[in-house]
N, C-alpha and C positions, 0 to 999 in steps of 0.2 A: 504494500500500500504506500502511495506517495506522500509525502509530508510537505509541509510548506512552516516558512519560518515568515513570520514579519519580525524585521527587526527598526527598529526607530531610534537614532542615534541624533542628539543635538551636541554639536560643536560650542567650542567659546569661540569668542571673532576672530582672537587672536591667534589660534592655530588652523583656521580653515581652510588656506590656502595649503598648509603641509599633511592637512589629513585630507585632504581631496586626492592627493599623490598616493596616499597610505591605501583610499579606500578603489584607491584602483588598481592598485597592486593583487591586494585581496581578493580583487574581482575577477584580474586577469587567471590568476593561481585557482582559485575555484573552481573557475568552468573547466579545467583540465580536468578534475575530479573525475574517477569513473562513477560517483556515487553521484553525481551535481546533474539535474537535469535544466536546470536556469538559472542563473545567479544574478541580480540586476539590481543599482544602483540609480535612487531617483534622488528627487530634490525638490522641499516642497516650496509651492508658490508663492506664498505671501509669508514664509519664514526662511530664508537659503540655509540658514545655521541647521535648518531641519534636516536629515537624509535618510533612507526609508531605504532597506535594503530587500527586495523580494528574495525569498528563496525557494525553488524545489530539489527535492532529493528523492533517492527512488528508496529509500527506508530510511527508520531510526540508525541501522547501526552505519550508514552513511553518512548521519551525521554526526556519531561519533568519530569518526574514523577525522570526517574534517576537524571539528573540537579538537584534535589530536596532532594535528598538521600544522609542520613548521610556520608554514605563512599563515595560516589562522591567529597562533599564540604568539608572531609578531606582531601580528594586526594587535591583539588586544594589550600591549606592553605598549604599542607606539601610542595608542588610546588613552594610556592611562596617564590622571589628569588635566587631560585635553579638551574634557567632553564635559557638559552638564546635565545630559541623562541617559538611560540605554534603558529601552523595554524590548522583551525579545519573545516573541510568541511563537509556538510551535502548532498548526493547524493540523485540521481535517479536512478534506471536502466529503460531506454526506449528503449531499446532494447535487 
């Protein structure tokens, strides 16, 4: 069964320009993933500091496997206090 992650990541002003670099790195490195069936990088409109990361995977333990992945746990060190919030949701689709 496929999963999908939203993740919603707000920057401070002052690093946005070096974690836009960070988050496309992650992005690039991801989609290689044999586990990673989309990985996408938006930006929201009336907040830039906003970025919303789509994910699909083709399981859970895909997305362990990324959790586990050198460019993942560089993403998250380069992250760190960089950001002013991360909400990260793991879906369904049942319908």
């Amino acid at each position: 069964m496929e999963l999908k992650i939203v993740a919603v990541i707000v920057v401070k002003a002052a690093y946005q320009e070096e974690l836009e670099k960070v988050f496309h790195t992650v992005v690039n490195e991801t989609r290689k993933e044999d586990g990673n069936v989309s990985y996408e990088l938006h930006q929201d409109i009336k907040n830039p500091l906003k970025y919303t990361i789509l994910e699909v995977w083709k399981s859970q333990s895909a997305i362990d496997e990324h959790n586990e992945s050198t460019h993942f746990k560089a993403f998250v060190a380069a992250v760190q206090g960089k950001i002013d919030s991360l909400t990260v949701d793991v879906i369904k689709k049942i319908y």
